[in-house]
C-alpha positions in Angstrom: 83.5 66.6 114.0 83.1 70.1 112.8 82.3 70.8 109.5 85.6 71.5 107.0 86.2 75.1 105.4 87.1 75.4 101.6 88.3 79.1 101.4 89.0 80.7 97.8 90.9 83.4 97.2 89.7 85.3 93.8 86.5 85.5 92.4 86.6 85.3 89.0 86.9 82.4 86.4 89.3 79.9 88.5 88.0 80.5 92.3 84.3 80.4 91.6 84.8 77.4 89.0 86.0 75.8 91.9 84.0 76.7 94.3 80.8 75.8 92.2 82.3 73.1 91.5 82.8 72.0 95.0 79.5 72.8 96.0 77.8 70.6 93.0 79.9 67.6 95.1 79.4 68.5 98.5 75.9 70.2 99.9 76.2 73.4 102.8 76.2 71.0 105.4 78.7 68.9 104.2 81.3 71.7 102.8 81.7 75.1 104.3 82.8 77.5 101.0 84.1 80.9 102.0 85.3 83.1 98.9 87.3 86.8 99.2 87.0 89.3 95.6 88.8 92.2 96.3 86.7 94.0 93.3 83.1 95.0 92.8 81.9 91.7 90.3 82.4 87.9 89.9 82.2 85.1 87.2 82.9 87.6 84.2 84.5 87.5 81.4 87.7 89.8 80.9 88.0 88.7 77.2 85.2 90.7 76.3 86.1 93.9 77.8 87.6 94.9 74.6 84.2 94.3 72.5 82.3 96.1 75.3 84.4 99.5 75.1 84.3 99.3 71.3 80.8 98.9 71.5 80.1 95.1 69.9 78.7 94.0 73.6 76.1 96.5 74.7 76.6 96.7 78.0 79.3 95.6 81.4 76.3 93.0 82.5 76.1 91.0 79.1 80.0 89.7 80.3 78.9 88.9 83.8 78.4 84.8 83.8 77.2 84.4 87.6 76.1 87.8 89.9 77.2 87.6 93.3 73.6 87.0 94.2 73.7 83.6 92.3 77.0 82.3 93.9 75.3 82.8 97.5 72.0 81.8 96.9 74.2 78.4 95.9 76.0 78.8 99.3 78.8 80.1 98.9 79.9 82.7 101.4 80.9 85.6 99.1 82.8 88.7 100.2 82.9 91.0 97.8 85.3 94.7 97.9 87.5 92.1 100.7 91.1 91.6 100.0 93.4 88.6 101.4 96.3 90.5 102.8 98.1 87.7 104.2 98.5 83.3 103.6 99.7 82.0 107.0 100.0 78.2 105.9 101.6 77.0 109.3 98.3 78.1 110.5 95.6 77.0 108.0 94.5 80.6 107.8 94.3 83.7 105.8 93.6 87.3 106.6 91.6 89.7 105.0 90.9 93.6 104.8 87.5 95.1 103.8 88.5 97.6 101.2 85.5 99.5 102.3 85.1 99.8 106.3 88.4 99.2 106.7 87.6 96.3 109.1 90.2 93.1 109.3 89.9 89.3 110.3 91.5 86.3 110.5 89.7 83.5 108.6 91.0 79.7 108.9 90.8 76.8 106.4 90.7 73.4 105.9 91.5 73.2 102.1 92.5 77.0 100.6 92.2 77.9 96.5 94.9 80.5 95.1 93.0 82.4 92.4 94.3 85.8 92.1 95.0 85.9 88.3 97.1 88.3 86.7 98.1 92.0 86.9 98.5 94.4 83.5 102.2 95.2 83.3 102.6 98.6 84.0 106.4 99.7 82.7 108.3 101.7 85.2 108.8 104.9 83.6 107.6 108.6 84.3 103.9 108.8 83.8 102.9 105.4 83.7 100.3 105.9 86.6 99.3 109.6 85.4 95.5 110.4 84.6 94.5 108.9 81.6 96.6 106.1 81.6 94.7 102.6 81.7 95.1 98.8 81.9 92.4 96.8 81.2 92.2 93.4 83.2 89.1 93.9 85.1 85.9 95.0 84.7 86.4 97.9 86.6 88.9 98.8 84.6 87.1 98.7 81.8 84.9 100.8 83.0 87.4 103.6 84.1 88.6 103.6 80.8 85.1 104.1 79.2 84.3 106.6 81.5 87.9 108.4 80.7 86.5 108.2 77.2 83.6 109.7 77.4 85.0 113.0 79.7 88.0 112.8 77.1 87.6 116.2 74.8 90.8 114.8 72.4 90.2 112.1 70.4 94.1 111.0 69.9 94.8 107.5 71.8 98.0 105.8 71.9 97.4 102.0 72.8 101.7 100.8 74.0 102.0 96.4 73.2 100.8 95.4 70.0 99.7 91.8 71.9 95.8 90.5 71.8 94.8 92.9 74.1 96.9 95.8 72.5 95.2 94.9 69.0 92.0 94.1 70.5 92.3 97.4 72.2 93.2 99.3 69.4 90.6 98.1 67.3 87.9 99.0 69.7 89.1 102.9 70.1 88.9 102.8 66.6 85.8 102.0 66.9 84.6 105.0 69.5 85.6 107.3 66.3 89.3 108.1 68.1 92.6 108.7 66.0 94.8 105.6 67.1 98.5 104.8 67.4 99.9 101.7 68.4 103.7 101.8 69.7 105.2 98.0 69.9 108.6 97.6 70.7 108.5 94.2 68.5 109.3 94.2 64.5 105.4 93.0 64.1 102.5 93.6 66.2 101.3 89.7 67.6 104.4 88.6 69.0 102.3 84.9 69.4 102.6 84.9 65.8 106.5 84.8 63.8 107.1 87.8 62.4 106.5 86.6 59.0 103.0 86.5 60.3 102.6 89.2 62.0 103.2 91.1 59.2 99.9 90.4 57.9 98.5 91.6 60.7 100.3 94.9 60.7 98.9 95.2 57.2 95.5 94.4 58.7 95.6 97.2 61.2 96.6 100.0 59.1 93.7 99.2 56.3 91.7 100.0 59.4 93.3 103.4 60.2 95.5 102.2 62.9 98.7 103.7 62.8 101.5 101.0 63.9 104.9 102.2 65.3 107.3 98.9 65.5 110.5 98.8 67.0 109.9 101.7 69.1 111.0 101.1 73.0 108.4 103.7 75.4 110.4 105.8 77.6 108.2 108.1 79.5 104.6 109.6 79.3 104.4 113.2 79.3 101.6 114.9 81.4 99.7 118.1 81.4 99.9 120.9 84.2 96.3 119.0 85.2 98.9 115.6 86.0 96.5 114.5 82.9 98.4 112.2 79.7 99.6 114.5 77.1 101.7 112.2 74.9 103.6 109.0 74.6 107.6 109.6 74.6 109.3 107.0 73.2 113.8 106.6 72.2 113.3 108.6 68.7 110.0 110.5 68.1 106.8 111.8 70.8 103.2 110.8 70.2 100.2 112.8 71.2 97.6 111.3 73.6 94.2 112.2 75.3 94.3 108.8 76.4 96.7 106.1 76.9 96.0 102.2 77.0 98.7 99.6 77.8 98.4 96.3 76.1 102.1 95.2 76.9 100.5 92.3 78.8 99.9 90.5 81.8 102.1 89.1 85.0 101.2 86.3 87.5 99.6 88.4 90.5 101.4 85.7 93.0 103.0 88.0 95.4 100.5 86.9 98.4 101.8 83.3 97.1 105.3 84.1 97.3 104.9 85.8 100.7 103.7 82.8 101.7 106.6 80.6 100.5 104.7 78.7 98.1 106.4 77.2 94.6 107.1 79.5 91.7 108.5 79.2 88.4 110.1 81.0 86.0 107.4 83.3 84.7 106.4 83.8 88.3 103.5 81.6 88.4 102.5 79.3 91.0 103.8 75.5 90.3 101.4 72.8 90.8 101.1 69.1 90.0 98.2 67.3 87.6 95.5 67.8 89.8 96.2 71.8 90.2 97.6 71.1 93.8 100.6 73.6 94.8 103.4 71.4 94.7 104.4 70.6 98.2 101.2 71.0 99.6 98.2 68.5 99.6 95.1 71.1 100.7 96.2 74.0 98.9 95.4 74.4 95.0 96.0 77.2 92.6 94.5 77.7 89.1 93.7 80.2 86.5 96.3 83.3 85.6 98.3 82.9 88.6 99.8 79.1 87.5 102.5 78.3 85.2 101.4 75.4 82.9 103.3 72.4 80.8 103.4 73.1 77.5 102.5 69.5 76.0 104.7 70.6 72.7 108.0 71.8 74.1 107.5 69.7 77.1 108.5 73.4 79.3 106.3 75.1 81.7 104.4 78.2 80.6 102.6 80.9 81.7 99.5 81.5 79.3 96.5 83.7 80.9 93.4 82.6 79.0 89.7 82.3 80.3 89.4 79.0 79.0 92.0 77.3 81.0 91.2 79.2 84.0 87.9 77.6 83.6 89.1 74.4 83.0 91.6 74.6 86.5 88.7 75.4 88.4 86.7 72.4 87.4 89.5 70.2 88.1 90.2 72.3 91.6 86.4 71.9 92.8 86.7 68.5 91.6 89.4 67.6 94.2 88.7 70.1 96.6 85.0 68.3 97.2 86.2 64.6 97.3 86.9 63.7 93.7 89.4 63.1 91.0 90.5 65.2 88.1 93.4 66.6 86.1 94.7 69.0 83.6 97.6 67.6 81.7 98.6 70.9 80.0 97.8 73.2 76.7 99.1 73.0 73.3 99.1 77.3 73.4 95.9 77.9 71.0 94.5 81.0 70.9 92.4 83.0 68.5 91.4 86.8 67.7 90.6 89.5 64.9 91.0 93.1 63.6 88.3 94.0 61.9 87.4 91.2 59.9 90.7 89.6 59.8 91.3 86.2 61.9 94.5 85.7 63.7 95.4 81.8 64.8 97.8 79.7 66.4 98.5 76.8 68.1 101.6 75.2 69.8 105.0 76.0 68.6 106.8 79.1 67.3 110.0 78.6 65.4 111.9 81.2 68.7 110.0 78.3 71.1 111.0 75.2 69.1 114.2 76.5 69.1 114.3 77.4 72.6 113.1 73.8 73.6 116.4 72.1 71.4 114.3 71.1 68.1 115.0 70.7 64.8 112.2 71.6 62.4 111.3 72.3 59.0 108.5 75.1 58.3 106.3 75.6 55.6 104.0 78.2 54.4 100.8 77.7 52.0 98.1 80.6 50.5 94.7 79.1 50.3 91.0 79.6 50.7 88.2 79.3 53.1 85.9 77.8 50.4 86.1 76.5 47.2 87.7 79.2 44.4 84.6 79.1 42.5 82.2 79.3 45.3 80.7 83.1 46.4 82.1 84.9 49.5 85.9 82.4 49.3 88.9 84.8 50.9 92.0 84.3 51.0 94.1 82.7 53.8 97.6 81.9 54.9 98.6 78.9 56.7 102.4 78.4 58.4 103.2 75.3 59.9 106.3 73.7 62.0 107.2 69.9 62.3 109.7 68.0 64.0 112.6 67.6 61.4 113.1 63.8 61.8 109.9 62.2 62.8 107.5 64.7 61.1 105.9 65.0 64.6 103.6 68.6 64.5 105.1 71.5 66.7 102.5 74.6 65.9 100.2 76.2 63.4 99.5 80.0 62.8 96.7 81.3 60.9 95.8 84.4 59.6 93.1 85.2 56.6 89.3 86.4 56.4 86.3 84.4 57.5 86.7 80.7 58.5 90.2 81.0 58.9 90.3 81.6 62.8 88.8 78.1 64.0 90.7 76.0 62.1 93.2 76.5 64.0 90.7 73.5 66.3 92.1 71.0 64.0 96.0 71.5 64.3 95.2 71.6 68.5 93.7 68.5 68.3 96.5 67.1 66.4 99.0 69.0 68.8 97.6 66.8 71.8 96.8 64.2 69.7 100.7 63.9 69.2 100.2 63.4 65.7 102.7 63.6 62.7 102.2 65.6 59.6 102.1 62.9 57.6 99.3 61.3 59.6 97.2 64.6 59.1 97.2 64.5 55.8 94.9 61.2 56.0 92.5 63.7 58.3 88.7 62.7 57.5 87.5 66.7 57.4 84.5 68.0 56.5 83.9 69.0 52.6 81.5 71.1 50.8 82.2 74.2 48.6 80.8 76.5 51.1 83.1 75.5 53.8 86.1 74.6 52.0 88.1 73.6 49.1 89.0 69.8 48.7 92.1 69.9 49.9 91.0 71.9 53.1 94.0 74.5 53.9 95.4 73.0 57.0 95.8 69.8 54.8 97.4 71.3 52.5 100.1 72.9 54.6 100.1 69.4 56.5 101.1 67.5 52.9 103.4 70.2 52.2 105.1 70.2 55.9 105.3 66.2 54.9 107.2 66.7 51.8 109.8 68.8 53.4 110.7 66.1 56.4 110.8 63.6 54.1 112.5 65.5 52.1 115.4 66.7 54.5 115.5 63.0 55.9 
């Protein structure tokens, strides 16, 4: 009996998860691993890019988790610069194009790993792919984009989305001394957060020199006689540029999947079942930025591209894939970021998604502290939070405030999963001392307040 093939298609957090993974279960001689990166690097982290343009992370190798070197001296057949081209699931096999020689090849499977993450939208509009203009998903990217810096003679950047990576973004050309303008077609930058939120934020970014253009819908980017960026053109006013980032966000990179008539959903990710096999197939898995998820809140399947669950799908896919058991039930939707020293949170439900998903809810919004009034260093912070009208039941926290705000988001995502009520957070046994808090720590006290209001309106 010949020896099976796992084959694993992406390199980054999801594929070589899984395929380390699968190799702590199953030794070389027991589990052949064969995995295709169509870039330059592996095992990195694309959250960081941001820090390492502005400067915070010194260099591209402090994001790199595992070199390629590392993965195969584990034995896993690597090949790097080596695109999958083609899924042929009648015939357990997948070909692949060297991007550099040029040379092709068929490679079969016995169990195959979708991880081919996500791809920056890029709006389809004149300009969008002039000189100048850059996404920032990968580490290559990131390094085009520092290397456009550093040959740009203007110092006027235009960063179009006002999401994490937009504000992110923005804060790090800040940062490499350049004149920034962000253009968001929302009312408030952070559309995670309610608008009422995300005011704060926009706040936030102008204290920091950032000049924020809401409501503003990008038409076209104009281009020098060079084919180089010039200025952003959006339905009212023109923006100068040297250089041009888009932050509008990411999409499920899934059309090899679809070409291959696997499952997807709504937003265009794959569709699998608990244990991150594509539904419909028993030896074929997906994970990471190319899956949709359930959201454990509205009870509705999500896309939401974030290192950590892509990490988390790969364990549970090199689980399976070498001989065990293991699941992901789903995410409650927490994520966390900054600009400058302000901490943006949430967690679960925003009132648009509770009312998408059919629920009644009551909201409330409380202004605290991160420690005690009295103690040195205490800032301010504002807390929102949603329940379920009738049985109090939590549906999402945002965050946003100095120092010690960010993380405490932790505690409303552990009461999201939890399933807990308001009411039942209020009797939460947090830690207290006036350097970490006040009494009444702020999520508390947004949780007795959110209690009030259901009972209250019942």
């Amino acid at each position: 009996m010949s020896m099976e093939r796992l084959v694993v298609i992406g390199g980054d957090a999801a594929g070589m998860s899984a395929a380390s993974q699968a190799r702590r279960l199953k030794g070389p001689g027991e589990l052949e691993i064969v995995a295709f990166e169509r870039g330059g690097f592996t095992s990195y982290s694309a959250c960081g890019i941001p820090y390492w343009v502005g400067g915070s992370v010194p260099d591209r190798d402090a994001l790199i988790a595992r070199t390629p070197e590392e993965h195969r001296a584990r034995g896993i057949g690597l090949r790097l610069r080596t695109e999958v081209t083609r899924i042929d699931v009648a015939g357990r096999r997948v070909h692949a194009r060297d991007l550099d020689s040029g040379a092709e090849s068929w490679t079969s499977y016995d169990k195959l790993v979708v991880a081919t993450g996500a791809r920056p939208i890029r709006p389809e509009m004149p300009g969008a792919d002039a000189a100048g203009v850059h996404g920032v998903q990968t580490l290559g990217d990131g390094q085009e984009l520092i290397d456009s810096l550093a040959r740009t003679r203007g110092r006027r950047a235009v960063v179009v989305g006002a999401g994490y990576i937009g504000v992110e973004m923005a804060e790090a050309l800040i940062d490499r001394g350049f004149e920034v303008t962000v253009v968001n077609r929302g009312s408030e930058p952070m559309a995670t957060l309610d608008p009422d939120m995300g005011r704060l934020v926009h706040r936030a970014m102008e204290g920091l020199g950032i000049t924020m253009v809401n409501d503003a819908e990008v038409t076209g980017v104009r281009t020098g006689d060079d084919g180089r960026v010039r200025a952003v053109v959006t339905d009212a006013a023109e923006y100068p540029a040297d250089v041009v980032v888009l932050g509008i966000g990411v999409r499920p990179e899934t059309s090899l999947a679809e070409a291959a008539g696997l499952p997807l959903g709504a937003h265009g990710g794959l569709l699998t079942d608990l244990g991150m096999r594509v539904r419909g197939h028993t030896d074929i898995w997906a994970g990471g930025d190319c899956v949709e998820v359930l959201d454990l809140v509205s009870g509705q399947e999500r896309h939401v591209p974030l290192g950590t669950h892509a990490n988390k799908h790969g364990q549970v896919i090199g689980t399976n894939a070498g001989g065990g058991y293991a699941t992901f039930p789903g995410v409650v939707g927490t994520a966390v970021s900054k600009v400058c020293d302000l901490e943006i949170a949430r967690t679960g439900l925003r009132e648009k998604d509770a009312h998408r998903a059919g629920l009644q809810y009551e909201t409330v919004t409380i202004e605290s502290t991160s420690r005690a009034g009295y103690y040195p260093g205490s800032s301010p912070m504002t807390v929102k939070m949603l329940a379920e009208r009738r049985t109090g039941r939590l549906l999402g926290v945002q965050i946003v405030g100095r120092e010690g705000a960010g993380k405490r988001v932790d505690i409303a995502a552990v009461a999201l999963t939890a399933g807990m009520t308001v009411e039942q957070m209020t009797a939460l046994d947090l830690g207290y001392a006036p350097p970490f808090s006040p009494v009444w720590d702020p999520v508390l006290v947004a949780a007795r307040k959110a209690a009030a209001k259901v009972r209250d309106a019942g």
